[in-house]
C-alpha positions as CSV (number, residue, x, y, z in Angstrom):
1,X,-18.2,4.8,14.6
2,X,-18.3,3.4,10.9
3,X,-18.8,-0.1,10.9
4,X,-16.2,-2.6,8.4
5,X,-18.9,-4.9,6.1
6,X,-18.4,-7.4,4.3
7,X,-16.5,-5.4,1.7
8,X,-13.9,-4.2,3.8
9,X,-11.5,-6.6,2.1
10,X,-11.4,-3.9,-0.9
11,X,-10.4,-1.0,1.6
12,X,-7.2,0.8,0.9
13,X,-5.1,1.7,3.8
14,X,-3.3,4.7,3.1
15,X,-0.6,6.8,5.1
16,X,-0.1,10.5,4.1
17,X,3.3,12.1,4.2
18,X,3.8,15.5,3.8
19,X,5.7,18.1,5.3
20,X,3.1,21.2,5.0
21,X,0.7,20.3,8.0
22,X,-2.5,22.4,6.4
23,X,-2.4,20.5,3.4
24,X,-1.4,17.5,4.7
25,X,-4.8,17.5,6.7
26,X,-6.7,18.6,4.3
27,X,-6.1,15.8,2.0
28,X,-6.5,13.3,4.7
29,X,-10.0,14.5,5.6
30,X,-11.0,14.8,2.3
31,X,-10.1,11.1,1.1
32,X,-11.4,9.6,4.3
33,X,-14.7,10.6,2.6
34,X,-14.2,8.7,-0.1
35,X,-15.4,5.3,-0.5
36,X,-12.9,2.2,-0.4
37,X,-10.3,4.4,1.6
38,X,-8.8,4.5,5.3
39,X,-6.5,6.6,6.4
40,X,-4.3,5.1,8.9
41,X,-1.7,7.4,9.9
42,X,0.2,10.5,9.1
43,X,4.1,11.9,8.3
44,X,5.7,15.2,8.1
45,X,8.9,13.8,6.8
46,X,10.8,11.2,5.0
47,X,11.9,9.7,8.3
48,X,8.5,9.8,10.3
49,X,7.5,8.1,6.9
50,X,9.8,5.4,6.9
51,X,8.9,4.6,10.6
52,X,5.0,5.0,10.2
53,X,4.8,2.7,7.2
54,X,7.2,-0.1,9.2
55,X,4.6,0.6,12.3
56,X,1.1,0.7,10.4
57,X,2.4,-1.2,7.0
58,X,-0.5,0.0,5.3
59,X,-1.4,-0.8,1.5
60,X,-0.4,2.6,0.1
61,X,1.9,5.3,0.8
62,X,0.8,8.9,-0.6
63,X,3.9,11.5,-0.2
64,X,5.4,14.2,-1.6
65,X,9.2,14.2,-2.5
66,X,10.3,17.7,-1.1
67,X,10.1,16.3,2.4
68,X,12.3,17.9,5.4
69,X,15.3,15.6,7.6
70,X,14.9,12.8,4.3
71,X,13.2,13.5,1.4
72,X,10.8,11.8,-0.9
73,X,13.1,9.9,-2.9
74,X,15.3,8.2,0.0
75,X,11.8,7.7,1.7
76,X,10.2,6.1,-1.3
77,X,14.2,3.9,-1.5
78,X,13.8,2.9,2.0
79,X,10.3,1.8,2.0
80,X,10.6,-0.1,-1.3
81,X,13.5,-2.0,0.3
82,X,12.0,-2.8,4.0
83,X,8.5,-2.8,3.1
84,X,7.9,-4.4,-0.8
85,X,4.4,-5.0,-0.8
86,X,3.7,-1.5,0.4
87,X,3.0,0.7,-3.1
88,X,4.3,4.3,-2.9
89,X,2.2,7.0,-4.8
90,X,4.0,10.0,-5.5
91,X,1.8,13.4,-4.6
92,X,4.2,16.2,-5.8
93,X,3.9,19.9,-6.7
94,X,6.2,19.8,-9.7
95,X,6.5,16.9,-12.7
96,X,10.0,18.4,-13.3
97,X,12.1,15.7,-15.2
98,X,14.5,15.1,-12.9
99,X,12.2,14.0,-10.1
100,X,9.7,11.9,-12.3
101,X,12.9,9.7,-13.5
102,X,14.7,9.6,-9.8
103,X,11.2,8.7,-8.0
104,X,10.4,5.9,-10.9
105,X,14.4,5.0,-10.1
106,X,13.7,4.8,-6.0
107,X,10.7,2.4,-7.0
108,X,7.4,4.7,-7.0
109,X,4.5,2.9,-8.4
110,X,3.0,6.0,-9.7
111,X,3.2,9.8,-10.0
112,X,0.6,12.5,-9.7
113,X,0.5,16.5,-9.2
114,X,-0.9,18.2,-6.5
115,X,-3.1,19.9,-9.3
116,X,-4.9,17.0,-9.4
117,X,-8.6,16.6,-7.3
118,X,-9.6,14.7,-4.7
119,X,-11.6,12.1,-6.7
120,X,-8.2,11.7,-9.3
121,X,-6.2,11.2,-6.2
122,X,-8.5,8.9,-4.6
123,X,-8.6,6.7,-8.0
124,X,-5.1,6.7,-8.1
125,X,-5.0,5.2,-4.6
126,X,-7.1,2.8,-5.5
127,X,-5.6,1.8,-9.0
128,X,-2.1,1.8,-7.6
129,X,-3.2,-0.8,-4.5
130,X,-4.6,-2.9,-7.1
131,X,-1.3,-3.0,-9.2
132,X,-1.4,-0.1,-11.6
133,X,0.5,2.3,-12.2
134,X,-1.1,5.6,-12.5
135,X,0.4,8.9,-14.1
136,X,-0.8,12.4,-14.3
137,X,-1.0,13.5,-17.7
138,X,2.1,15.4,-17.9
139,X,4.0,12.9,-16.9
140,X,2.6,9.8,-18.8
141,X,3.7,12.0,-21.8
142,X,7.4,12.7,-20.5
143,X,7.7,8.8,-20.2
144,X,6.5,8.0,-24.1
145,X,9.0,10.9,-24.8
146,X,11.8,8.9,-23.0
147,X,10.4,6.1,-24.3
148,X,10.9,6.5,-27.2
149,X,14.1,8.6,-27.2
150,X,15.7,5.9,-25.8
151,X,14.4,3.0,-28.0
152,X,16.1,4.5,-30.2
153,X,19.5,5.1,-28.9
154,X,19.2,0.7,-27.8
155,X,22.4,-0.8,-28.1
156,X,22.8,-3.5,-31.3
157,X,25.7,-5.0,-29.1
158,X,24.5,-8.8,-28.5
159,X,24.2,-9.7,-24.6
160,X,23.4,-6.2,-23.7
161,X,19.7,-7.4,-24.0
162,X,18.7,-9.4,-20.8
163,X,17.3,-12.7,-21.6
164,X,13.5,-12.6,-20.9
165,X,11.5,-15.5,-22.1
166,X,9.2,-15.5,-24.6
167,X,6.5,-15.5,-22.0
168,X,8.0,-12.9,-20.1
169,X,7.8,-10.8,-23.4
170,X,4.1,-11.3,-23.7
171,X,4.1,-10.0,-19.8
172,X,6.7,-7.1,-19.9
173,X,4.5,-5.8,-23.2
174,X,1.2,-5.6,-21.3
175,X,2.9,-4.3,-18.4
176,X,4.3,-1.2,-20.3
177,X,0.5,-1.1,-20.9
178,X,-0.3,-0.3,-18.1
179,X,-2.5,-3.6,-16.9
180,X,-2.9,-5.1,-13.8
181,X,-2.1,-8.5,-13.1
182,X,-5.2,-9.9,-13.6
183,X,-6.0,-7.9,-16.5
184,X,-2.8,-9.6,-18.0
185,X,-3.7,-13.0,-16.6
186,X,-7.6,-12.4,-18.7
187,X,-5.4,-11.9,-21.9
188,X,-2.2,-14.5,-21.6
189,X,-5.0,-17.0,-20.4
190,X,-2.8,-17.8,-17.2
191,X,-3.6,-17.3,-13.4
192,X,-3.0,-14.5,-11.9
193,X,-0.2,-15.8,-10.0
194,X,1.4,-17.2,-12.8
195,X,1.4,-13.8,-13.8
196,X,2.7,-12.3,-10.3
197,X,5.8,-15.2,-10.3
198,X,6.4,-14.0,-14.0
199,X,6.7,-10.1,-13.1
200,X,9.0,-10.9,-9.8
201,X,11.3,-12.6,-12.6
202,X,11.1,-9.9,-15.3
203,X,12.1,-7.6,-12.2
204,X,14.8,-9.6,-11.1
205,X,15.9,-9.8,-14.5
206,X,16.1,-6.1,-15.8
207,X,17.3,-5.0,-12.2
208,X,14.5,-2.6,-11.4
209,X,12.0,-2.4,-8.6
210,X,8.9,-1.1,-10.4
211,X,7.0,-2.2,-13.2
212,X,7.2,1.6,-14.1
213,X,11.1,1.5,-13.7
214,X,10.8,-1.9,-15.8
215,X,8.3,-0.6,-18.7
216,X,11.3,2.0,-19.4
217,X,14.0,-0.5,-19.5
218,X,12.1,-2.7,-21.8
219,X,11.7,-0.2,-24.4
220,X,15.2,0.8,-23.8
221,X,16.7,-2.1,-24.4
222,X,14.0,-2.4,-27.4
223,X,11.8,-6.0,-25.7
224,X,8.7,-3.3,-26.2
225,X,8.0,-0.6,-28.6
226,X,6.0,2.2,-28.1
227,X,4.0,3.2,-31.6
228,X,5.3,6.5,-33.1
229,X,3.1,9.3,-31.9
230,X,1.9,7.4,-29.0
């Protein structure tokens, strides 16, 4: 049996939820080769998910949203809500527009395609349990889209802006970014829970669950631009 070390503080706990049982299984053996990841438990449904990650609470959820009895997006609702500090990672078969937008609305930390391999997954997994937020390719390029679509339909009407400070600014900018919070702590020159009490704010404030979620409601509401052509 494999021994924890000392660096078993970095390990990812991850629960896999998927409803087809081959490739559920297959993915689950494959990242439990890969280095900094544990697989502690399994679904094959948005219920069973919701159960398994209040049971287990691991660090990361991995599920698809075409789940049978509840599907992905109540799941990924329902875990948000009873579980916050558990990050969901979307693993779908389709970047179709209307599920990128209601999984990033449910509170998903990141989306990826089943296209991608093992080693992108497992990176993901990691990246997402330490606070990113990562996006397969097509996707990433929907959201600029939509970024900047609706940065440019943003209100003029005063008080329809929520009132973020200017700190808060600095934060929600390097959050669209992408950066973690200690990658935003290095450039603010603040500690890293400075920069966690900050986010919780900016979410309370802009009424979203997800510093994806938030990212888009910055630019929205025009707090962040995205560069034309970005």
């Amino acid at each position: 049996m494999e021994q924890h070390t000392e660096t078993s503080e970095s390990v990812v706990r991850v629960v896999v939820v998927d409803g087809h049982e081959v490739y559920r299984l297959g993915l689950e053996r494959a990242l439990a080769k890969e280095p900094g990841i544990e697989i502690v438990g399994e679904a094959a449904d948005g219920e069973e998910a919701v159960e398994r990650v209040a049971a287990l609470r691991p660090d990361v959820v991995l599920l698809d949203l075409h789940l049978p009895v509840t599907d992905g997006i109540d799941a990924t609702r329902r875990i948000r809500e009873s579980e916050p500090d558990v990050r969901v990672l979307v693993l779908a078969g389709s970047d179709a527009e209307a599920d990128v937008f209601a999984a990033v609305r449910a509170g998903a930390h990141g989306y990826l395609l089943k296209e991608a391999s093992v080693g992108e997954v497992a990176l993901a997994v990691r990246d997402v349990a330490r606070g990113l937020a990562p996006l397969s390719p097509s996707v990433a390029a929907m959201l600029l889209v939509e970024f900047n679509a609706l940065s440019r339909r943003v209100s003029e009407q005063e008080g329809s802006v929520p009132r973020l400070t200017a700190r808060e600014l600095d934060v929600v900018r390097l959050v669209a970014r992408g950066m973690a919070n200690r990658e935003i702590g290095e450039a603010l020159v603040i500690s890293e829970n400075t920069v966690r009490n900050h986010v919780r704010s900016i979410l309370e404030k802009l009424r979203v669950r997800s510093r994806v979620e938030a990212a888009m409601v910055a630019v929205r509401d025009g707090l962040v631009e995205i560069p034309p052509g970005a």
